[in-house]
C-alpha positions in Angstrom: 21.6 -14.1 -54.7 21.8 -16.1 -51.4 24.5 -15.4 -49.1 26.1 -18.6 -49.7 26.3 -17.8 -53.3 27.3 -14.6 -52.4 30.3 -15.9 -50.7 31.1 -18.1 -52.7 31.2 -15.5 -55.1 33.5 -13.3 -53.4 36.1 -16.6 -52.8 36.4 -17.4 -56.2 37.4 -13.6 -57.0 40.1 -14.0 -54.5 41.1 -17.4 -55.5 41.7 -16.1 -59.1 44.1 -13.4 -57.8 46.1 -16.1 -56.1 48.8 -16.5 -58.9 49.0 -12.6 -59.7 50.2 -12.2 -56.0 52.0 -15.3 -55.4 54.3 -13.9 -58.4 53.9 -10.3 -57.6 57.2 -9.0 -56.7 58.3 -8.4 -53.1 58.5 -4.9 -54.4 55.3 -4.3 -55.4 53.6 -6.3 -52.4 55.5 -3.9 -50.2 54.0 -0.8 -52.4 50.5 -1.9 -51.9 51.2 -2.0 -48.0 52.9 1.7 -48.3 49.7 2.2 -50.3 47.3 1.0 -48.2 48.8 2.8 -45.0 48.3 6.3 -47.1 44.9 5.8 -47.7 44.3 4.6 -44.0 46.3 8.0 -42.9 44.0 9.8 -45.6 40.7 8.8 -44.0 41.3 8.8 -40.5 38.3 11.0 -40.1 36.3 8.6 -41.8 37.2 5.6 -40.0 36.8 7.1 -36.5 33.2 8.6 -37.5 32.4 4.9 -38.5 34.1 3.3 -35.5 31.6 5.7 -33.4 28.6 4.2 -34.6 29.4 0.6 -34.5 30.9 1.5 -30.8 27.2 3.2 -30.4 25.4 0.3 -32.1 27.8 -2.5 -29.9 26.7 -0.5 -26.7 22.8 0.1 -27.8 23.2 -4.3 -28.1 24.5 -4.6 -25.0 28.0 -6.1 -25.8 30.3 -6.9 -22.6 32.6 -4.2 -21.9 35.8 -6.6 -23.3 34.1 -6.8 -26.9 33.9 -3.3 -26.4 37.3 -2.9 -25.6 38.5 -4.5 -28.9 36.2 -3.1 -31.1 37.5 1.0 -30.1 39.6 3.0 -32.3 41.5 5.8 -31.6 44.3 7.9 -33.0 47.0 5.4 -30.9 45.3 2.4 -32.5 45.2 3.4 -35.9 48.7 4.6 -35.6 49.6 1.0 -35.0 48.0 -0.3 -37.8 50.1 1.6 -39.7 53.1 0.9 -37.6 52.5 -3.0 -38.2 51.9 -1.8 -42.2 55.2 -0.8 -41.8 56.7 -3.5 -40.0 55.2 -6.0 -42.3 56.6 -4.3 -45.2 60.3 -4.1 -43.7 60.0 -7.9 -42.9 62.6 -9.9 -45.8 60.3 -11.8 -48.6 59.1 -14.6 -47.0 59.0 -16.9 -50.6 60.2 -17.7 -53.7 63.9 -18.9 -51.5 65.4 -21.9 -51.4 66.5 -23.5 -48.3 68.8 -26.2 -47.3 70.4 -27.2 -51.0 71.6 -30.1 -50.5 74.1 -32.3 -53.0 73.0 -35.8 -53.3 75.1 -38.5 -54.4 73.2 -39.1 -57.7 74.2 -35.5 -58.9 71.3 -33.6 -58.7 70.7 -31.5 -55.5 67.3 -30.9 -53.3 65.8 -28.4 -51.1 62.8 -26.8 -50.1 61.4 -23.4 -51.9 58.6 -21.8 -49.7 55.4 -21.0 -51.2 51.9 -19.3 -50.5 49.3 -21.3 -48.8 47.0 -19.7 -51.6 43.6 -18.4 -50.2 43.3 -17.6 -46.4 39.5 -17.5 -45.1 39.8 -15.4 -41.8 36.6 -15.0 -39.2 37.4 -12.5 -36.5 35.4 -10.8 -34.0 35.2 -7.3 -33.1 39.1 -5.8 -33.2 39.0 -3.9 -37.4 42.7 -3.8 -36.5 42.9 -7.4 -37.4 41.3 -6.8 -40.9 44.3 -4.4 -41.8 46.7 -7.0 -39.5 45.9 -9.9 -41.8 45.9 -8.4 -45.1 49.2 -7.3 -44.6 50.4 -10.7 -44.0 48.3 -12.1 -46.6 49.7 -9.9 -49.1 53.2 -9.8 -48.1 53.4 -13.7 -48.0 51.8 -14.1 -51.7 48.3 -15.1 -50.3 45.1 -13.9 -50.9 42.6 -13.3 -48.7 38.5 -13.6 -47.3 38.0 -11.3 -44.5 34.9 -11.7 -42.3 34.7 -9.2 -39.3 32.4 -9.2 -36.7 28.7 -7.4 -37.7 29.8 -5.3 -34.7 32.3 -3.7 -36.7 30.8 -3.8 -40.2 30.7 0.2 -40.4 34.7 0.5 -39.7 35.8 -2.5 -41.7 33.9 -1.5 -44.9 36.4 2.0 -44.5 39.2 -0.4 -44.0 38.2 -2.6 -47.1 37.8 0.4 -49.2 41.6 2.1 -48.1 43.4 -1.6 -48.9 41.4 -1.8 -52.4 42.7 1.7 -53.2 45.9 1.1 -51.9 46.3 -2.3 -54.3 45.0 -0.6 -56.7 47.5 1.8 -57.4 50.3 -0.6 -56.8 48.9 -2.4 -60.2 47.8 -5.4 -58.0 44.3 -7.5 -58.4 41.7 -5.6 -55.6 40.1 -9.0 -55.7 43.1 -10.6 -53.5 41.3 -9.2 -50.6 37.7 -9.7 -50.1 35.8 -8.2 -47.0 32.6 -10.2 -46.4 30.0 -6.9 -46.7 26.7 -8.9 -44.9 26.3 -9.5 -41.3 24.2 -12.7 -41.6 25.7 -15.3 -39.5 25.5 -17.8 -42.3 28.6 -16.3 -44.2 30.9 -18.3 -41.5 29.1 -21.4 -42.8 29.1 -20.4 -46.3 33.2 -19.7 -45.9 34.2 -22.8 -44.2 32.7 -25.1 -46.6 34.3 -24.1 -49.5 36.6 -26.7 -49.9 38.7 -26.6 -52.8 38.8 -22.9 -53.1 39.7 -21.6 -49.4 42.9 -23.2 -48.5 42.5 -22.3 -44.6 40.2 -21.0 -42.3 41.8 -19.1 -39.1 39.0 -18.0 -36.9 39.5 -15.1 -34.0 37.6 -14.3 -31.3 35.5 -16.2 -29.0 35.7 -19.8 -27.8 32.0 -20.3 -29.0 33.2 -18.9 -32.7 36.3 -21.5 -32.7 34.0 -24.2 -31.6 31.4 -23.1 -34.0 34.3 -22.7 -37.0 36.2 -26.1 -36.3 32.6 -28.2 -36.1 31.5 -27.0 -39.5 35.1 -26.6 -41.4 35.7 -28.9 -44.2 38.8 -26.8 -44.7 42.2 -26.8 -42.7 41.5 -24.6 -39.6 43.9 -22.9 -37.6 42.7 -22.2 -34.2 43.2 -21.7 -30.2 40.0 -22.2 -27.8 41.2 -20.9 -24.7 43.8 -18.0 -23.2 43.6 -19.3 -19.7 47.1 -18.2 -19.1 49.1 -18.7 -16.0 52.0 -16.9 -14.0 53.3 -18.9 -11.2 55.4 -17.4 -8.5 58.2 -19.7 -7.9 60.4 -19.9 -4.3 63.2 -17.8 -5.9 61.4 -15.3 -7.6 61.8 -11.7 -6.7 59.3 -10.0 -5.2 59.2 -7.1 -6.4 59.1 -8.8 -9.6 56.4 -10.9 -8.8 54.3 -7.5 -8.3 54.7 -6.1 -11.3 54.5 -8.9 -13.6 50.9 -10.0 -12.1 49.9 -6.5 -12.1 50.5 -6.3 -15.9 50.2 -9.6 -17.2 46.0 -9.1 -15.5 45.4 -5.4 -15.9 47.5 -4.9 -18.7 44.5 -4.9 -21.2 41.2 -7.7 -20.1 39.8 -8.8 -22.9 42.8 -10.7 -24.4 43.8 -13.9 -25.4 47.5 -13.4 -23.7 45.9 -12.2 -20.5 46.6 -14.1 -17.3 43.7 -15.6 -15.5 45.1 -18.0 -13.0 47.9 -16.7 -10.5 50.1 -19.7 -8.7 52.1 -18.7 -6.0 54.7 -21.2 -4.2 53.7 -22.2 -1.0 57.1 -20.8 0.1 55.8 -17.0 -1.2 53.0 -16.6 0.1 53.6 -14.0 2.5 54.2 -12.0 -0.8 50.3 -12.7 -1.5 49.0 -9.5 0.0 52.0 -7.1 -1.9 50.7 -9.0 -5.0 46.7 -8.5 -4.1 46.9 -5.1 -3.0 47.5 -3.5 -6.3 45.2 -5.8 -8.5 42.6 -4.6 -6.2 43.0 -1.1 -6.6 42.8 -1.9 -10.4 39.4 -3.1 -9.1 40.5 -7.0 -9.7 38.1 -9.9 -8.2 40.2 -12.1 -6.3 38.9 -15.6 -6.0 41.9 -18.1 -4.1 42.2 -21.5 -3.1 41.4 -22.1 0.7 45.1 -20.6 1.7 44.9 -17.6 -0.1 41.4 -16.8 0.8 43.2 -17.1 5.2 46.0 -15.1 3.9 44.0 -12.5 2.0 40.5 -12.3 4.3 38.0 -10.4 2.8 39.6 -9.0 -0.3 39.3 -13.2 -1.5 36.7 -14.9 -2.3 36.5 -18.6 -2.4 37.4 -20.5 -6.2 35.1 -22.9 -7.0 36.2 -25.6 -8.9 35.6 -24.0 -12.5 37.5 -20.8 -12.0 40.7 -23.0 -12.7 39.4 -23.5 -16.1 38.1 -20.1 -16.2 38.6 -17.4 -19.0 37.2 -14.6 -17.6 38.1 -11.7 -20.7 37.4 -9.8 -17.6 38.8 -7.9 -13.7 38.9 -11.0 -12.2 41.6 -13.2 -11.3 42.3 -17.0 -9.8 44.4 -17.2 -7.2 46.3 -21.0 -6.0 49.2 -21.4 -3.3 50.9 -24.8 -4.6 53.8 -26.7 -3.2 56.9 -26.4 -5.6 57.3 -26.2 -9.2 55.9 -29.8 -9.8 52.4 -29.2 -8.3 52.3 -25.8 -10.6 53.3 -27.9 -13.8 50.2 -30.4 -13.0 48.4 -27.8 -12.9 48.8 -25.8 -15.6 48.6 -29.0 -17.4 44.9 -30.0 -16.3 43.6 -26.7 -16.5 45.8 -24.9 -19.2 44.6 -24.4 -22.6 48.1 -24.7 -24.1 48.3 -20.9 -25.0 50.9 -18.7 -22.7 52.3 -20.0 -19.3 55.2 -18.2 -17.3 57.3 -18.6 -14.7 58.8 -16.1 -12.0 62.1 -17.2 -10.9 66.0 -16.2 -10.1 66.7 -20.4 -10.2 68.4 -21.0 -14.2 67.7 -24.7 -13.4 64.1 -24.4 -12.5 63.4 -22.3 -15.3 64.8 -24.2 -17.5 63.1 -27.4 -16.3 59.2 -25.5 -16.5 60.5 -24.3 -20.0 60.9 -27.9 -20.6 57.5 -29.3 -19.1 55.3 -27.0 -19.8 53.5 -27.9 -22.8 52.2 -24.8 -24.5 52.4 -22.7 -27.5 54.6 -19.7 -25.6 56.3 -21.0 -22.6 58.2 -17.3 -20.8 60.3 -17.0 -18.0 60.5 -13.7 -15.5 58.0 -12.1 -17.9 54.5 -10.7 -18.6 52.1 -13.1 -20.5 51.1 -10.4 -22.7 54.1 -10.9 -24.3 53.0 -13.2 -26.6 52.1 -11.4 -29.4 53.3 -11.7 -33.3 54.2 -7.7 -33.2 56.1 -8.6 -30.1 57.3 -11.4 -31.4 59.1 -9.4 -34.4 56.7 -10.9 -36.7 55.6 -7.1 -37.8 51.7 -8.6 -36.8 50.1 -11.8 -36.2 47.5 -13.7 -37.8 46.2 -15.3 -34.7 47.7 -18.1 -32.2 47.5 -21.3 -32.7 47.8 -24.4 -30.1 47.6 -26.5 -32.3 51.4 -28.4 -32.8 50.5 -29.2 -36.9 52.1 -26.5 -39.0 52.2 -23.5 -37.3 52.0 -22.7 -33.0 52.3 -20.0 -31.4 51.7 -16.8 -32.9 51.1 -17.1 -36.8 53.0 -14.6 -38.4 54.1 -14.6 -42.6 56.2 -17.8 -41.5 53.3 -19.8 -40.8 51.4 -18.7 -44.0 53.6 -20.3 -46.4 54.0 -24.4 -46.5 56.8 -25.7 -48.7 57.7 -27.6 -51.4 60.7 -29.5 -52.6 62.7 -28.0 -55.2 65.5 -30.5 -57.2 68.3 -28.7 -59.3 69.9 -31.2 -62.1 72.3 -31.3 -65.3 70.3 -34.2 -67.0 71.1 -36.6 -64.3 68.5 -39.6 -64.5 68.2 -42.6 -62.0 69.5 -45.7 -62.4 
């Protein structure tokens, strides 16, 4: 069997347990959750022994230290999968309702009933948390799913796979509604985003290269970001001390993430704030590269930006660094080089926070706080999908909401049109 028919072969198992989960009851799609989070709690053991090798295998290949970074597991980590399990699972039913009833004058009255999408294909990179992360959305929003991780993490997803079969299993629920792609050969991506008229959308994670790669070659819906070049500007009326701690953490926080901040603005009128800022993103061991007035202000701790570090995402310890003239000249900015992710303003001025909330055209738009805020757990969305820029049915992080689509319902007594 090729490993297109292979695929293919593993789709059309899920897409048959579409209708046995779309009708499931919210009751027992929130058993195989409970389910699934014992049999991840039973085999911890097992699923840090196989996160060891693929951490050995990913070093041994020579994977950049922020791959690396997503692809660990620890006890912390996989006690937030099962915090998200049980986030997910406290979340109301997100279908089968019917919104906005409205009487018509003909008699009969119309509103929307949301539904499962039906079969979500999902190509991730590295993090296995995001195989137990979309699962649980899948399953509690009716949806089956196609799970292709990383080969870098084949060894701890196959113990994931295993603990969310068992845990469907003994809810009474089809093991087939979600599939984990078991080969490493690149051409599974291919063979997944072709299948047009059995997966019902494709959300790839991870690199821009992978997006790229996955929107070229879809002939499926695709739900997608590119880029996290996420920005923090530093606006006249911010407060210092503020301005400190939310570029420490929205860079050092964690490197290698989508919601990490890799350009720093600073009003012209703070800059004498720039080496309070600097001084503790270097002792995190941050590269500084700034425009030609932060690299006076800052010396030898600066190097200069070339043109490309303002489109940069680095997934890495270093940081872009441009003094600008007013909120305006940050706005222009951000939208030439943003990627329409996460941009955020530090300010104590209501008016020109609500005026950058207004013009800045992005996904999550955050005032006097960390980028790495935008996140579905965060959100309250128990976990996310993914983030998409896109502004076609879902932005922002993609939690249960943004698996569903709807349809129109009509209630009538006989009435008929005349």
């Amino acid at each position: 069997m090729t490993v297109k028919q292979h695929i293919e072969a593993l789709a059309k198992s899920a897409k048959a347990a579409c209708p046995i989960i779309a009708n499931a009851p919210v009751a027992q799609r929130n058993a195989a959750l409970a389910a699934i989070a014992d049999a991840i709690e039973g085999s911890r053991s097992a699923l840090l022994e196989a996160n060891a090798l693929d951490l050995e295998a990913a070093q041994s290949a020579g994977l950049d230290s922020a791959l690396i970074d997503r692809l660990e597991l620890n006890a912390d980590r996989i006690d937030g999968m099962l915090e998200a399990l049980k986030i997910v699972r406290s979340l109301p039913d997100p279908i089968g309702g019917i919104e906005g009833l409205k009487a018509m004058e003909s008699g009969i009255q119309v509103g929307k009933m949301r539904v499962p999408l039906g079969l979500i294909g999902i190509i991730y990179e590295s993090r296995p948390n995001v195989t137990i992360d979309a699962a649980s959305l899948c399953l509690k929003s009716g949806n089956a799913v196609l799970l292709r991780g990383g080969s870098e993490a084949i060894r701890s997803n196959l113990v994931l796979s295993d603990c969310i079969k068992r845990g469907l299993a003994s809810s009474g629920l089809s093991e087939d509604a979600v599939q984990v792609v078991d080969t490493t050969d690149r051409n599974a991506v291919s063979a997944m985003v072709s299948l047009e008229g059995v997966v019902d959308m494709i959300v790839p994670r991870g690199g821009k290269g992978l997006i790229e790669r996955v929107a070229r070659e879809a002939k499926v819906p695709v739900l997608k970001h590119l880029d996290g070049v996420c920005h923090l500007y530093i606006h006249a009326d911010a407060d210092p001390k503020m301005a400190v701690e939310l570029s420490l953490n929205a860079k050092t926080h964690r490197y290698g993430t989508c919601n990490t901040m890799e350009t720093l603005l600073v009003d012209r009128a703070m800059s004498q704030t720039l080496p309070a800022i600097a001084a503790p993103l270097l002792e995190k061991g941050v590269e500084l590269r700034g425009c030609s007035k932060t690299t006076e202000i800052l010396g030898d701790h600066c190097t200069p930006a070339s043109p490309s570090d303002w489109d940069e995402e680095y997934l890495a310890p270093i940081l872009a660094i441009k003094v600008v003239d007013g909120v305006e000249e940050a706005i222009a900015h951000i939208s030439q080089h943003g990627s329409g992710h996460t941009d955020a303003i530090v300010t104590n001025c209501h008016q020109t926070a609500m005026h950058f909330l207004r013009a800045v055209d992005s996904s999550s738009v955050m005032v006097n706080a960390s980028t790495r805020f935008a996140d579905g757990f965060e959100y309250g969305l128990g976990a996310e999908i993914g983030i998409s820029t896109d502004k076609i049915h879902a932005r922002g992080p993609v939690g249960l909401e943004g698996l569903t689509s709807q349809k129109y319902v009509v209630l009538g007594d006989g009435n008929i049109r005349v």
